[in-house]
PDB file as gemmi writes it, atoms N, CA and C in Angstrom:
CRYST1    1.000    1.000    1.000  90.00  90.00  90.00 P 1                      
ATOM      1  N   UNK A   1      99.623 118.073  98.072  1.00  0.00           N  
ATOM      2  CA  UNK A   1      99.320 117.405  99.307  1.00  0.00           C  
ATOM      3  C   UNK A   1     100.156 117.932 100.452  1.00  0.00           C  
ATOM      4  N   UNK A   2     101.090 118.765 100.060  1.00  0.00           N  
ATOM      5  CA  UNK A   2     102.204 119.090 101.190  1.00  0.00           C  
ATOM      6  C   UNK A   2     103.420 119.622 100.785  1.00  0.00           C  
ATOM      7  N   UNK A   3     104.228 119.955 101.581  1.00  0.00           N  
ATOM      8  CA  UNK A   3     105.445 120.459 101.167  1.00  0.00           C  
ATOM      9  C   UNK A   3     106.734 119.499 102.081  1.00  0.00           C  
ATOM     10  N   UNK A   4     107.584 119.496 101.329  1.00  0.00           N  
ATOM     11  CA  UNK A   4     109.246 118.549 101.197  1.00  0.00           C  
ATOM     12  C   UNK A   4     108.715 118.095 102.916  1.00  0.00           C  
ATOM     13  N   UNK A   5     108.974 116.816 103.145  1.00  0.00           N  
ATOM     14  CA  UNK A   5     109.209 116.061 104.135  1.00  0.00           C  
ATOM     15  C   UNK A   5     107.879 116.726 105.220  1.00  0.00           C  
ATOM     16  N   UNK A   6     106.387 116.434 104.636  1.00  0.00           N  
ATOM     17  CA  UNK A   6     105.302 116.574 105.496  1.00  0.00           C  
ATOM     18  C   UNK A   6     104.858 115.365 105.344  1.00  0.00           C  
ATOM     19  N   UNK A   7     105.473 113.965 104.758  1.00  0.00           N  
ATOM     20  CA  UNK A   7     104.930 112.534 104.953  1.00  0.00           C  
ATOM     21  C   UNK A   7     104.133 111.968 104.164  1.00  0.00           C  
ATOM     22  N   UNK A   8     104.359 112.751 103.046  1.00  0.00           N  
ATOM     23  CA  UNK A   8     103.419 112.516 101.444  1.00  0.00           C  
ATOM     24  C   UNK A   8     103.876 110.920 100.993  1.00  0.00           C  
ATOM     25  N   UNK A   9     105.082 110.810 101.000  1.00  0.00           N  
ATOM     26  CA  UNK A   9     105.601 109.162 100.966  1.00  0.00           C  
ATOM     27  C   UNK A   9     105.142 108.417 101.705  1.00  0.00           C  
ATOM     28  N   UNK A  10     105.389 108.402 103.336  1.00  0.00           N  
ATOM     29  CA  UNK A  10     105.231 107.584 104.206  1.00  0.00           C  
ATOM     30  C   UNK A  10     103.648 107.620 104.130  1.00  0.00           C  
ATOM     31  N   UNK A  11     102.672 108.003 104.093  1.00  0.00           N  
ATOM     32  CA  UNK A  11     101.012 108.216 103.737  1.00  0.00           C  
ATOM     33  C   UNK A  11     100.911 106.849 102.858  1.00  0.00           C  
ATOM     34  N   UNK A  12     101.233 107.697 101.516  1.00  0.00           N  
ATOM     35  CA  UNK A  12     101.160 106.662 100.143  1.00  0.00           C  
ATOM     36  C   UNK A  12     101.486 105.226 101.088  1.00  0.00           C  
ATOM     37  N   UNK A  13     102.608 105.053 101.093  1.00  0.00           N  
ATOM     38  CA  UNK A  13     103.025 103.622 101.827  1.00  0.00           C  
ATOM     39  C   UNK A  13     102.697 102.747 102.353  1.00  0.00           C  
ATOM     40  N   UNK A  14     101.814 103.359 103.561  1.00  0.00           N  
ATOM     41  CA  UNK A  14     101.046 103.331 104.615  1.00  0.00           C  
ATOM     42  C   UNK A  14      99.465 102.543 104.027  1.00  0.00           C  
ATOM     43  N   UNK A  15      99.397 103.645 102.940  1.00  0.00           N  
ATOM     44  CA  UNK A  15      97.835 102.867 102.258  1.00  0.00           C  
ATOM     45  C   UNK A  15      98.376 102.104 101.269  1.00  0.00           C  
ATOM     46  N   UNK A  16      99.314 101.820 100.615  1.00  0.00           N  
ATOM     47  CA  UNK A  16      99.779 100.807 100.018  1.00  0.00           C  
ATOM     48  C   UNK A  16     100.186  99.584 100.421  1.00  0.00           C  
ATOM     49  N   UNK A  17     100.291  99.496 101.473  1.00  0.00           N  
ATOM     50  CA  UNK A  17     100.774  98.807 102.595  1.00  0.00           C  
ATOM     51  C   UNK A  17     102.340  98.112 102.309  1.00  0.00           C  
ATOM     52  N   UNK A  18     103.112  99.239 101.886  1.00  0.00           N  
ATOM     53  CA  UNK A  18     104.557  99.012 101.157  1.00  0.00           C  
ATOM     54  C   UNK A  18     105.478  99.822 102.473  1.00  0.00           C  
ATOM     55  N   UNK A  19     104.348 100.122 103.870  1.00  0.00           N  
ATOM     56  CA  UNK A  19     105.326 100.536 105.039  1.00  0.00           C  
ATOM     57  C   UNK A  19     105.938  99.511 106.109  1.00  0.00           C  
ATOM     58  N   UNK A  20     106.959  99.681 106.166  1.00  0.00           N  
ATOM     59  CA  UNK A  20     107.840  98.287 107.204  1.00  0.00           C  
ATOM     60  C   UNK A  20     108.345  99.114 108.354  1.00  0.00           C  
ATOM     61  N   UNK A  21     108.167  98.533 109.668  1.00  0.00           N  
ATOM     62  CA  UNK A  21     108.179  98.690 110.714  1.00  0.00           C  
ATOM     63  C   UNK A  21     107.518  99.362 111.777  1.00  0.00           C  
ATOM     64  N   UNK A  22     105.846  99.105 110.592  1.00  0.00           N  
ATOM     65  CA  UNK A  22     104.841  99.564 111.748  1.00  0.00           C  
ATOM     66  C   UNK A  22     103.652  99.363 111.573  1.00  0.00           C  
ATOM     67  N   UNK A  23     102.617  99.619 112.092  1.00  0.00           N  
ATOM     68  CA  UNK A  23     101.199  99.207 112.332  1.00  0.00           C  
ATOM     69  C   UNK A  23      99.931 100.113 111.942  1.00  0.00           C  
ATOM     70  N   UNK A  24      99.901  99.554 110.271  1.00  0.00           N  
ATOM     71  CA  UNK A  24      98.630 100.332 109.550  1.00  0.00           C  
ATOM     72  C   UNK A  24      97.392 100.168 110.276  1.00  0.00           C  
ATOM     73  N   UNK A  25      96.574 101.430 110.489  1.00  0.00           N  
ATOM     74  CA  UNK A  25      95.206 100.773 111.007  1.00  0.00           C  
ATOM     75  C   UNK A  25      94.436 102.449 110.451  1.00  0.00           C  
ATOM     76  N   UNK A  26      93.284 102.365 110.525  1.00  0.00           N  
ATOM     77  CA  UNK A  26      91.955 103.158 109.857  1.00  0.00           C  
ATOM     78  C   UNK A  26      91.363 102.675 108.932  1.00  0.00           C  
ATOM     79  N   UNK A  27      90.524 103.325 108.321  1.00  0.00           N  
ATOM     80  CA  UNK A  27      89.505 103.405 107.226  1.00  0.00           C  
ATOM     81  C   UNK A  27      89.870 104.235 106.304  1.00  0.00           C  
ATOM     82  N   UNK A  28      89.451 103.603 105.253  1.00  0.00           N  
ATOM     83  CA  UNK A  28      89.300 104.275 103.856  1.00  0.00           C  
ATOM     84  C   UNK A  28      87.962 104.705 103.587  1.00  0.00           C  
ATOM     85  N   UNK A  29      87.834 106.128 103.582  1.00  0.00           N  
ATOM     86  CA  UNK A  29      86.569 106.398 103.138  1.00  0.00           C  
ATOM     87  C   UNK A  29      86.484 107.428 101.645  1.00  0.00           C  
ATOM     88  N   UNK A  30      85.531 106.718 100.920  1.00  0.00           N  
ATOM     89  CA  UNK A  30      84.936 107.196  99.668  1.00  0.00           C  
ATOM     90  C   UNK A  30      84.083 108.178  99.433  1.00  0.00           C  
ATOM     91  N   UNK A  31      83.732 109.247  99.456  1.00  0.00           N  
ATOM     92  CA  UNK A  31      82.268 109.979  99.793  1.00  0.00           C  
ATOM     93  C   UNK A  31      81.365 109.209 100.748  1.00  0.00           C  
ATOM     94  N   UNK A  32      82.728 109.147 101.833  1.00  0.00           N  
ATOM     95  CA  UNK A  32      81.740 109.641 102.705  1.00  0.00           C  
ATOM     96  C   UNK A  32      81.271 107.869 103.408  1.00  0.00           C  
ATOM     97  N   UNK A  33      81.659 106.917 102.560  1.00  0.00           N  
ATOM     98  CA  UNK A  33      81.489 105.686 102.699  1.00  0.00           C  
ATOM     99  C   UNK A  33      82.949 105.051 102.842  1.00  0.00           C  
ATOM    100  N   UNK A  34      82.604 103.995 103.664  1.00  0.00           N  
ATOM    101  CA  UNK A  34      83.888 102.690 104.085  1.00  0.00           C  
ATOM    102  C   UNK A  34      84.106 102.068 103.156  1.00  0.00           C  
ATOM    103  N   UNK A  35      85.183 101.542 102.182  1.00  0.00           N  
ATOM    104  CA  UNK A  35      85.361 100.678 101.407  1.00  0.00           C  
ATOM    105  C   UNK A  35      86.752 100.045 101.628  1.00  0.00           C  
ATOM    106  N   UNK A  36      86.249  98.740 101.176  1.00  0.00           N  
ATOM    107  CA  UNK A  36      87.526  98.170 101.260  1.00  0.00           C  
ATOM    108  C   UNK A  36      89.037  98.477 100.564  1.00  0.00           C  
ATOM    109  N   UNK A  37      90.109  98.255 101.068  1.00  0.00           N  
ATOM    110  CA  UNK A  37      91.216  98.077  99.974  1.00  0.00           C  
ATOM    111  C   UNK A  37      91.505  97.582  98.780  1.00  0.00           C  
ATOM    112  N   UNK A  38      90.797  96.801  98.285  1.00  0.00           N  
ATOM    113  CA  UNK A  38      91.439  95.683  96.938  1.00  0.00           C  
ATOM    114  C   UNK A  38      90.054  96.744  96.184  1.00  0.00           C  
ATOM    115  N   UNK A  39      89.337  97.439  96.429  1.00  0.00           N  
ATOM    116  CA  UNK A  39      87.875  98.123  95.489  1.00  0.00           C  
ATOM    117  C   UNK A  39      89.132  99.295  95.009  1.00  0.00           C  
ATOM    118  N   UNK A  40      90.459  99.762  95.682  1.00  0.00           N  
ATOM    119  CA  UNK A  40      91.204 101.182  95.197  1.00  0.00           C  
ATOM    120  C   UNK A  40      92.235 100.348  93.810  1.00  0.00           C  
ATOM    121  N   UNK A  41      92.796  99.137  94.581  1.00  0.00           N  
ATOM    122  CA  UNK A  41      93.846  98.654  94.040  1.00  0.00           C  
ATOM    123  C   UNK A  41      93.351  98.504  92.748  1.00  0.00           C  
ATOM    124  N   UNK A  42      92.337  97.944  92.100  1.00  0.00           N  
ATOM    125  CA  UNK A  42      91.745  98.511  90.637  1.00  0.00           C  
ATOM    126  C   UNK A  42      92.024  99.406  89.973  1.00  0.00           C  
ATOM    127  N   UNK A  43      91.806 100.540  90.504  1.00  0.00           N  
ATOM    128  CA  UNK A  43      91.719 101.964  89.843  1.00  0.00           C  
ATOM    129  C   UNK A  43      92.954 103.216  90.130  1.00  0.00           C  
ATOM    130  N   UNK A  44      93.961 102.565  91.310  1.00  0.00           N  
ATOM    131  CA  UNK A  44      95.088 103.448  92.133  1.00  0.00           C  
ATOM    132  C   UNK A  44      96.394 103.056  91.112  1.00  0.00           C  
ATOM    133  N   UNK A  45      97.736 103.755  91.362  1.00  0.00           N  
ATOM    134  CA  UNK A  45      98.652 103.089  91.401  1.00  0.00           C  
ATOM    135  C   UNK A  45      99.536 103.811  91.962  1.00  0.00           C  
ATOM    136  N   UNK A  46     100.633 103.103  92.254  1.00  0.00           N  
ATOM    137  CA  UNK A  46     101.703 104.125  93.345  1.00  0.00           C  
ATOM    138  C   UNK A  46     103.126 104.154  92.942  1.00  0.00           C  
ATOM    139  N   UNK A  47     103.441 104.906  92.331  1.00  0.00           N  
ATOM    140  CA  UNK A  47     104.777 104.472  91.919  1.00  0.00           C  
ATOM    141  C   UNK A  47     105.735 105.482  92.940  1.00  0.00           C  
ATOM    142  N   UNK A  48     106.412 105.085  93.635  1.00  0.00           N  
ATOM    143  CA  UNK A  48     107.756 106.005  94.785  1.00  0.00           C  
ATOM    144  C   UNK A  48     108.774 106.479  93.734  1.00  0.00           C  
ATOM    145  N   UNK A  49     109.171 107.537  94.327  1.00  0.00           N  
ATOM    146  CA  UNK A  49     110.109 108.342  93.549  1.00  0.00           C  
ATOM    147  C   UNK A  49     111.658 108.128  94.168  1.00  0.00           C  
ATOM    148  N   UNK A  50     112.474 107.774  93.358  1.00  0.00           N  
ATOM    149  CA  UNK A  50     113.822 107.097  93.589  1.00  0.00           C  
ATOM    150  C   UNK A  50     114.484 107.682  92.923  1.00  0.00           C  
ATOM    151  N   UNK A  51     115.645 108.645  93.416  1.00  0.00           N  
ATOM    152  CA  UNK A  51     116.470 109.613  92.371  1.00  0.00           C  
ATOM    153  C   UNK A  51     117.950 108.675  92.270  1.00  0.00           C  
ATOM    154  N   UNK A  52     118.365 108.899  90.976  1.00  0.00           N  
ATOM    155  CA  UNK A  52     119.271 107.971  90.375  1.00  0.00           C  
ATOM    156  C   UNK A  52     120.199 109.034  90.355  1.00  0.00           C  
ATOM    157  N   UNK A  53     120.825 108.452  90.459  1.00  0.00           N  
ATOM    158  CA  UNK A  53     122.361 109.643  90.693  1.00  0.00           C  
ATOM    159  C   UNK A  53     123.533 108.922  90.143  1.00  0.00           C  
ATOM    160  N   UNK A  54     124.391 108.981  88.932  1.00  0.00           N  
ATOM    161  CA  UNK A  54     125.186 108.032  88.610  1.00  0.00           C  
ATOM    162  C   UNK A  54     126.572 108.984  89.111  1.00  0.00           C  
ATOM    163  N   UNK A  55     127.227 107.951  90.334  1.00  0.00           N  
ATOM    164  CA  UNK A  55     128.151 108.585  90.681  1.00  0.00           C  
ATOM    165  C   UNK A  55     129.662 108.535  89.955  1.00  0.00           C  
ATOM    166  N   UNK A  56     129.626 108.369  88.747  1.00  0.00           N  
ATOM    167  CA  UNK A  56     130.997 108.350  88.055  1.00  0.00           C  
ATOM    168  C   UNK A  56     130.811 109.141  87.217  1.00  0.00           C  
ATOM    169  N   UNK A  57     129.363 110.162  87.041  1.00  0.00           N  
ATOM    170  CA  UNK A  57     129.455 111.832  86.311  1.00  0.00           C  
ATOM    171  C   UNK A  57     129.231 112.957  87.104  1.00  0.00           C  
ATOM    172  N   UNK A  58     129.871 113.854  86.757  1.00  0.00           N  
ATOM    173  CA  UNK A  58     129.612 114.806  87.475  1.00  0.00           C  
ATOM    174  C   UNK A  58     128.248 115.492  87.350  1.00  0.00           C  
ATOM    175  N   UNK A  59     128.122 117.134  88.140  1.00  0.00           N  
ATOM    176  CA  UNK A  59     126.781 117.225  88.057  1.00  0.00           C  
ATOM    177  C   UNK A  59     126.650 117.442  86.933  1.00  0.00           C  
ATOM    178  N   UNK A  60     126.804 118.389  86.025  1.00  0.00           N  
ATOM    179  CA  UNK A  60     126.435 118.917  84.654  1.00  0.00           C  
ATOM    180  C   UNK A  60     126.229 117.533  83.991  1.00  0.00           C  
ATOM    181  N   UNK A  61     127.070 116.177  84.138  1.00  0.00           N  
ATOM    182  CA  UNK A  61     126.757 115.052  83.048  1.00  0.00           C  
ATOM    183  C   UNK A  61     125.437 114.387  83.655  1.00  0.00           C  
ATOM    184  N   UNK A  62     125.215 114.139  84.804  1.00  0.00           N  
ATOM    185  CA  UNK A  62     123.909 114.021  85.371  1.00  0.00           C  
ATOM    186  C   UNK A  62     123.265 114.761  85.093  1.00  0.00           C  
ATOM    187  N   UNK A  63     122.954 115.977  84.883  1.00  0.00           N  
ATOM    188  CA  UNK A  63     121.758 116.737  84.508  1.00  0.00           C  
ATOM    189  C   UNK A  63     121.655 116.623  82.620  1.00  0.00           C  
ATOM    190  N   UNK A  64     122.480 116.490  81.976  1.00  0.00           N  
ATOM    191  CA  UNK A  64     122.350 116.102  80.971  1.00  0.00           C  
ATOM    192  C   UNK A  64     121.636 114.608  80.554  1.00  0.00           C  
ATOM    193  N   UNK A  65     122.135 114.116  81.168  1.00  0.00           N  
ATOM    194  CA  UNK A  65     121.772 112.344  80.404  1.00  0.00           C  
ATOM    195  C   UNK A  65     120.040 112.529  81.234  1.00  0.00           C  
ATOM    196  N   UNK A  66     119.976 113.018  82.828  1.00  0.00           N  
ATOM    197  CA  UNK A  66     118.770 113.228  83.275  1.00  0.00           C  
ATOM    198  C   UNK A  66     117.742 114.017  81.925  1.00  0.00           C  
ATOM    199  N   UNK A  67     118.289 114.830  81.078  1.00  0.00           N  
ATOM    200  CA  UNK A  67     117.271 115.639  80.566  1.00  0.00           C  
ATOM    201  C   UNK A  67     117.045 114.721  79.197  1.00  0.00           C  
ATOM    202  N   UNK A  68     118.358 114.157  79.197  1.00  0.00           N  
ATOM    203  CA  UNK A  68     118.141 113.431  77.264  1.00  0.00           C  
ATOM    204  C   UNK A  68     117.068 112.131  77.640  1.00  0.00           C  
ATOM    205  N   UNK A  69     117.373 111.738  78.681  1.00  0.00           N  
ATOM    206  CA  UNK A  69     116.116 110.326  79.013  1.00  0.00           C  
ATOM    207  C   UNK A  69     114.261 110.716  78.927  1.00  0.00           C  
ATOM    208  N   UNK A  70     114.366 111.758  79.735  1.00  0.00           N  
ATOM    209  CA  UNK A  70     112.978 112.318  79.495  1.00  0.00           C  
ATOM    210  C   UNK A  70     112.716 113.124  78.322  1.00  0.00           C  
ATOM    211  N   UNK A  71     113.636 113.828  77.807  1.00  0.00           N  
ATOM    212  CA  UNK A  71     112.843 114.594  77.011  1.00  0.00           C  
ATOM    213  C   UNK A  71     113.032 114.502  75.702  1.00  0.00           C  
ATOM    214  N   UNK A  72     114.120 113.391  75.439  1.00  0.00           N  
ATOM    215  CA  UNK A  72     114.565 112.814  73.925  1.00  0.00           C  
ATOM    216  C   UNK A  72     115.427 114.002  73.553  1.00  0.00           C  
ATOM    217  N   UNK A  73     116.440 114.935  73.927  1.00  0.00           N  
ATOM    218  CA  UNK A  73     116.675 116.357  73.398  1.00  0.00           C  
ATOM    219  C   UNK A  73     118.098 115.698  73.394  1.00  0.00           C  
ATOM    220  N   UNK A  74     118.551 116.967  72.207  1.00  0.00           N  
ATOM    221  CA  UNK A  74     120.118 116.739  72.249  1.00  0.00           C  
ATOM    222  C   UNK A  74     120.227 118.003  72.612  1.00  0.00           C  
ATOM    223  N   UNK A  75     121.367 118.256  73.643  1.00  0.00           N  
ATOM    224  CA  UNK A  75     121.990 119.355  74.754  1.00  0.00           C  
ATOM    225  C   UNK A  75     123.569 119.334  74.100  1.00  0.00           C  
ATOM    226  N   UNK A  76     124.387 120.256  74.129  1.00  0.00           N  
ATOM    227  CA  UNK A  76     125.950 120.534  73.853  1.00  0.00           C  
ATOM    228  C   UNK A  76     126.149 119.868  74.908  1.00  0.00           C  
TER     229      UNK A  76                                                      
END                                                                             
């Protein structure tokens, strides 16, 4: 959809209506047709990306525990 900081978040948000301090307005269109909001909320979901950073490891222990959570691996 874009590259680092072209508003791929603030978009999502915007049609999620999870944006604060401003004023959603347009249409949603489907091929080409108007549909309402609650017809996406069915079939959408939006999850925001929130980077966890535990600041009492350094980087190498952050990139470790980051890789053992997703990928179940044991690393030296």
């Amino acid at each position: 959809m874009g590259p680092s900081g072209a508003g791929k978040t603030t978009f999502l948000s915007a049609i999620a209506r999870k944006a604060r301090g401003c004023t959603v307005t347009g249409q949603i269109l489907m091929n080409g047709k108007q549909e309402p909001i609650h017809s996406f909320k069915k079939i959408t979901g939006f999850v925001p990306q929130d980077d966890i950073v535990h600041e009492n490891l350094i980087v190498k222990e952050n990139l470790q525990f980051s890789a053992r959570c997703r990928y179940l691996i044991d690393l030296p």
